[in-house]
C-alpha positions as CSV (number, residue, x, y, z in Angstrom):
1,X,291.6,97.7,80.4
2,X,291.3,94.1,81.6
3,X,287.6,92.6,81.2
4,X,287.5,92.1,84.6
5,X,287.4,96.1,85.4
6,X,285.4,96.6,82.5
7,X,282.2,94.2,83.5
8,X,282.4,95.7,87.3
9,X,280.0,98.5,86.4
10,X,277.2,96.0,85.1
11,X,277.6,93.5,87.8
12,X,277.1,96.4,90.0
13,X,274.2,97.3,88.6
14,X,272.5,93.6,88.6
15,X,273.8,93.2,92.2
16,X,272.1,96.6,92.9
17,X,268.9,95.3,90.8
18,X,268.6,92.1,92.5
19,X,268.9,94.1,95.9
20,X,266.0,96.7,94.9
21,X,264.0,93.5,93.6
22,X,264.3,91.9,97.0
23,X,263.2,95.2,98.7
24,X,260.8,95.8,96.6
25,X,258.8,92.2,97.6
26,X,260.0,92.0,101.3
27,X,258.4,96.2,101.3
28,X,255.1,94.9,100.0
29,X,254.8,91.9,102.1
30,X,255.7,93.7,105.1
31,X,253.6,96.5,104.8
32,X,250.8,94.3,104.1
33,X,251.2,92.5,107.5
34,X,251.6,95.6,109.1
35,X,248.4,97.0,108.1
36,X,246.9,93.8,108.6
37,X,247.6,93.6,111.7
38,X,247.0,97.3,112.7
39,X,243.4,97.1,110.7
40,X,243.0,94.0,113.4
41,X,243.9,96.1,116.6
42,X,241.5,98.6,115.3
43,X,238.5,96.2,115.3
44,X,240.0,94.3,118.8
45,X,239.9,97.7,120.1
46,X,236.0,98.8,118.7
47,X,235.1,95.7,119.9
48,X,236.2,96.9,123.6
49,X,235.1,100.2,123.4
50,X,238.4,101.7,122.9
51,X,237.9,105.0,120.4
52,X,241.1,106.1,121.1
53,X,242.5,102.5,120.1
54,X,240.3,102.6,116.7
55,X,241.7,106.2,115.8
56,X,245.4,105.4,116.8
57,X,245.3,101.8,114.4
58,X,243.7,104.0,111.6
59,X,246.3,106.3,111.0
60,X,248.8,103.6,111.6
61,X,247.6,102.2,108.9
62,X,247.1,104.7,107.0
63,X,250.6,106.2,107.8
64,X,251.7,102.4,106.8
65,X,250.3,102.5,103.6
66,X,251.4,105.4,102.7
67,X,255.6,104.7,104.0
68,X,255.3,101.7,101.7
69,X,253.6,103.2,98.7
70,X,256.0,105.8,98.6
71,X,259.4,103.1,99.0
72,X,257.6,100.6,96.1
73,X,257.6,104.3,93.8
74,X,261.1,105.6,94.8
75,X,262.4,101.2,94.2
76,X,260.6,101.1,91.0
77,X,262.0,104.6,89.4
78,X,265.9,103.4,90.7
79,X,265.0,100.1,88.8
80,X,264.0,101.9,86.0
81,X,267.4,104.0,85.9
82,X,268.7,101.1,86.0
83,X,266.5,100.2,82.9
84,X,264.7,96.6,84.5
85,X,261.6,98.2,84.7
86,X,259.8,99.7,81.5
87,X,257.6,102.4,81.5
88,X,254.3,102.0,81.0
89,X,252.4,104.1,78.4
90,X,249.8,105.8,80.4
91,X,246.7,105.6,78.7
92,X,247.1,102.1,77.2
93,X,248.8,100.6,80.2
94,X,250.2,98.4,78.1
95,X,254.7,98.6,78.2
96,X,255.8,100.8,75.4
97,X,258.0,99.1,72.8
């Protein structure tokens, strides 16, 4: 077997890793402005009177929150498959050795 053939697996993997790292910030950053910005309409539309406005925002939000909460936890446990993320022990918080 060439060593060409055999490294393909692991470059596979660190391409896959560096993809699911990527993700992983672009997911947090754009959830962040997403409920940002629907926490905003929520207030513009208090402000106006709007309760329907202020109800709708909230659970967008909330339904935000919750999208990106869940792709950061299903990123992180393929990175740790992929064994660039360690466990955490779960009392100490602290990365077990």
């Amino acid at each position: 077997m060439s060593t060409a053939t055999a490294s393909q697996p692991t470059d596979r993997a660190t391409r896959e890793a560096s993809r699911l790292q990527m993700a992983r910030i672009w997911l947090s950053v754009g959830s962040a402005i997403a409920v940002l910005a629907l926490i905003v309409w929520a207030i513009v539309a208090g402000v106006s009177g709007s309760p329907a406005g202020v109800i709708a925002a909230t659970s967008g939000a909330a339904a935000v929150a919750v999208a990106g909460s869940t792709g950061l936890v299903g990123i992180t446990a393929r990175l740790r498959q992929l064994g660039v993320v360690r466990a955490r022990h779960p009392r100490t918080r602290r990365l077990r050795s």
